[in-house]
Backbone as CSV, one residue per row, in Angstrom:
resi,resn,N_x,N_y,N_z,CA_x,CA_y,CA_z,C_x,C_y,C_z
1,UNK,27.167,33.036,-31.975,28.190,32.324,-31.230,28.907,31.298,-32.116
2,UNK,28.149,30.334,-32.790,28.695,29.547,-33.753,29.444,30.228,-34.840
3,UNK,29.034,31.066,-35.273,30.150,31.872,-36.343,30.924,32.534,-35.783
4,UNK,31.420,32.801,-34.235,32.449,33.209,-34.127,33.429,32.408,-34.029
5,UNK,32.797,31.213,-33.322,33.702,30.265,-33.188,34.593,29.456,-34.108
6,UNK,34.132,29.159,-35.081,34.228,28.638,-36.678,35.117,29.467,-37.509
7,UNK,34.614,31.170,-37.240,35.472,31.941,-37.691,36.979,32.079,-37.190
8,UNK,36.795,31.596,-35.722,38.392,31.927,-34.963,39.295,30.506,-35.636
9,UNK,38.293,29.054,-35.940,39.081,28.070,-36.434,40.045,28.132,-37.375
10,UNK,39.070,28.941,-38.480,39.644,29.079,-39.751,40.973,30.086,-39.786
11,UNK,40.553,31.425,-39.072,41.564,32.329,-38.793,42.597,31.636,-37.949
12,UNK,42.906,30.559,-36.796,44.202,30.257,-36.706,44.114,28.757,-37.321
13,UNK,43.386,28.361,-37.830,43.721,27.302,-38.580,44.706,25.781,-37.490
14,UNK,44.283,25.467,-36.965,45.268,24.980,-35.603,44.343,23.283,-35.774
15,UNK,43.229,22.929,-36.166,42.862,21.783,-35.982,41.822,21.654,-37.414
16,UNK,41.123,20.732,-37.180,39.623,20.171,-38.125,38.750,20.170,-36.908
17,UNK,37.568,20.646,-37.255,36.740,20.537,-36.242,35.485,19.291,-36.857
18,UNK,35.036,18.546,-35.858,33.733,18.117,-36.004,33.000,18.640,-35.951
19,UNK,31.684,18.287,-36.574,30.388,18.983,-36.362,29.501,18.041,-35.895
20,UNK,28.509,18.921,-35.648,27.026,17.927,-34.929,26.422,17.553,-36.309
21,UNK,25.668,16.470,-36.289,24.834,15.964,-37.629,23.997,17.241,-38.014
22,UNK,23.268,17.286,-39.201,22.941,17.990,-39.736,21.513,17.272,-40.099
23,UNK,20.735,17.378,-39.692,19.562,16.561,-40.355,18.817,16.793,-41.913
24,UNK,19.384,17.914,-42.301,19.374,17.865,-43.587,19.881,17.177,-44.553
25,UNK,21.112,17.170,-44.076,22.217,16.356,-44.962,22.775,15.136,-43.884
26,UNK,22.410,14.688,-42.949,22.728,13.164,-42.768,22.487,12.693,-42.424
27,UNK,21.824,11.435,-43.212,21.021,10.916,-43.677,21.058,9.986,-45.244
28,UNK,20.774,8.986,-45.699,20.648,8.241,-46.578,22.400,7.903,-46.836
29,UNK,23.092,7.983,-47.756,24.464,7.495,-47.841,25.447,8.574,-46.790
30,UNK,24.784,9.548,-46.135,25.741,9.976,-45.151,25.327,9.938,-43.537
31,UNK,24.590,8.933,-43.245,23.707,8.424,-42.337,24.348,8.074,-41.259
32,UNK,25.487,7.336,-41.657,26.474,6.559,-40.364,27.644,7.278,-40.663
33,UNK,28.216,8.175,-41.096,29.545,9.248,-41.249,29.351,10.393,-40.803
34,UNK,30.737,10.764,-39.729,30.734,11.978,-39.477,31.174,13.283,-40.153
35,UNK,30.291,14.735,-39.591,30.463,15.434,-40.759,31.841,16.017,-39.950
36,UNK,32.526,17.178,-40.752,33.771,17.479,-40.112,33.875,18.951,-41.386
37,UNK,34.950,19.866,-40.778,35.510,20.676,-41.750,37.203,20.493,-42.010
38,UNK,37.524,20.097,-43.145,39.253,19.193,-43.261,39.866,20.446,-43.045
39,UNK,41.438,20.143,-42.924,42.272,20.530,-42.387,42.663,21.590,-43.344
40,UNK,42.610,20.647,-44.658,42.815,21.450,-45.699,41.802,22.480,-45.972
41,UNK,40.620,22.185,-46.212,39.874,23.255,-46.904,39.603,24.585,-45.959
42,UNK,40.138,24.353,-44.753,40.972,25.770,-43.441,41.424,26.566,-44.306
43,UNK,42.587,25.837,-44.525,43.886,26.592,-45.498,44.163,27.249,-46.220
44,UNK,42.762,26.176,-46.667,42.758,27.008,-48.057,41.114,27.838,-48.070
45,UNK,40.703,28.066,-47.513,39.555,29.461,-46.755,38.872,28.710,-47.597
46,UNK,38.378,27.640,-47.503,36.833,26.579,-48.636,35.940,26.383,-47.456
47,UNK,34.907,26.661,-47.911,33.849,26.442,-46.677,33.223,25.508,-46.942
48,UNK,33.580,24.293,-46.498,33.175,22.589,-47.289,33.080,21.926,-45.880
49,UNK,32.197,21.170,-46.142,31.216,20.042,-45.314,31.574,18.608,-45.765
50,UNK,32.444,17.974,-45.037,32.749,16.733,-45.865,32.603,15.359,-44.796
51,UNK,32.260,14.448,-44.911,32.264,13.214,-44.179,33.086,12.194,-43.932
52,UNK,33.331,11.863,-43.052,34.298,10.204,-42.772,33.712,9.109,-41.792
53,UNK,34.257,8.454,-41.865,33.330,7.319,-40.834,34.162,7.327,-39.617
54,UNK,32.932,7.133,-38.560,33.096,7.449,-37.337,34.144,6.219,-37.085
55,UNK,34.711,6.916,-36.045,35.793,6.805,-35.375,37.244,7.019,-36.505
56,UNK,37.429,7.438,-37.360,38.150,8.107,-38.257,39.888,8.644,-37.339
57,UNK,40.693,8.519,-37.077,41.918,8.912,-36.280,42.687,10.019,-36.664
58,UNK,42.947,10.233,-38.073,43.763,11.149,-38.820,43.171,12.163,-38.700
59,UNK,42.543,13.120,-38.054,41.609,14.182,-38.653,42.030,15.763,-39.559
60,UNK,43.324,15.148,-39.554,44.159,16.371,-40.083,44.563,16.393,-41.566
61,UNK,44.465,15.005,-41.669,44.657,14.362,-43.290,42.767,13.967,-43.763
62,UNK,42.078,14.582,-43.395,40.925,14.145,-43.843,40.074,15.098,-44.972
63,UNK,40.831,15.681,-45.940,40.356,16.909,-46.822,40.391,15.986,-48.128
64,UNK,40.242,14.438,-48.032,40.174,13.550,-49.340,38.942,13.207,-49.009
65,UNK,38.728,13.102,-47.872,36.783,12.458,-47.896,36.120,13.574,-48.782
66,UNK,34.808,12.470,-48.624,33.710,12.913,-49.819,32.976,14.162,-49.319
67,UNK,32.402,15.085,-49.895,32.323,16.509,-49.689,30.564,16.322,-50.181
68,UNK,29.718,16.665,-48.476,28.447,16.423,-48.369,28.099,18.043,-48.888
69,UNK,28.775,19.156,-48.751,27.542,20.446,-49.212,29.323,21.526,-49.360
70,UNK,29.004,22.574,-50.126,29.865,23.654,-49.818,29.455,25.098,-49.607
71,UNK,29.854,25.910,-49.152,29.448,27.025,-48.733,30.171,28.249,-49.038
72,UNK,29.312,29.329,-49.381,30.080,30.419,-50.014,31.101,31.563,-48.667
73,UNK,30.121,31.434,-47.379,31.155,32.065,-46.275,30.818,31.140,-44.972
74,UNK,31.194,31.218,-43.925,30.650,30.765,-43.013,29.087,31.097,-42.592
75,UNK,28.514,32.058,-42.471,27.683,32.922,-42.224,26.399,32.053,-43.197
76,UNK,26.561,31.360,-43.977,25.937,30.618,-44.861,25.893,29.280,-44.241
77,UNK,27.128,28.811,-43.750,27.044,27.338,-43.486,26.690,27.370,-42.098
78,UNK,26.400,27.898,-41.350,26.031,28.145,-40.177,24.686,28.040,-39.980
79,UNK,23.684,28.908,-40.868,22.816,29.280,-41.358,21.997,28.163,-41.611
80,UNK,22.621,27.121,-42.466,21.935,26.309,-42.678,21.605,24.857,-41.657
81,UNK,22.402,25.400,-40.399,22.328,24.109,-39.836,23.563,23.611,-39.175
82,UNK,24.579,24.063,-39.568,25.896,23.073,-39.099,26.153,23.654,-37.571
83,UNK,26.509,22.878,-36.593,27.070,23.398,-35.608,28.097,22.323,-35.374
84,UNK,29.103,23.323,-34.226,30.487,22.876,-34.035,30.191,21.799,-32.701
85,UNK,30.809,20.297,-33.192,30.416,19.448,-32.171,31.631,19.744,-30.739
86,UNK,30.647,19.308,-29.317,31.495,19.627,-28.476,31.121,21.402,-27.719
């Protein structure tokens, strides 16, 4: 279910989605930041995990935050944990 969903993001490319924390990865300097997939790395088909601090407004300009993990397809980043918040 999660990889279809993720997959339909990327294929119309229409927003950034949040994700639910990841307890693997947040934690220690990404502890109080939310994780998200940028607008950009949609676009450009990058399967990147990147963080901003909560309550963040722009979410469409947010493909400059710092980049917590990357992933070779979805099917991988899924895999490891990420789900789509909401």
């Amino acid at each position: 279910m999660q990889e279809k969903r993720i997959q339909l993001i990327f294929e119309q490319a229409l927003f950034a989605p949040l994700l639910k924390r990841n307890p693997k990865y947040c934690r220690n300097r990404f502890l109080n930041l939310t994780p998200y997939i940028s607008f950009k790395d949609i676009t450009a088909n990058r399967y990147a995990i990147r963080c901003t601090p909560v309550g963040a407004r722009n979410i469409k300009d947010l493909g400059i935050r710092e980049l917590i993990v990357e992933y070779e397809n979805i099917h991988d980043l899924v895999n490891d944990g990420w789900r789509l918040e909401g």
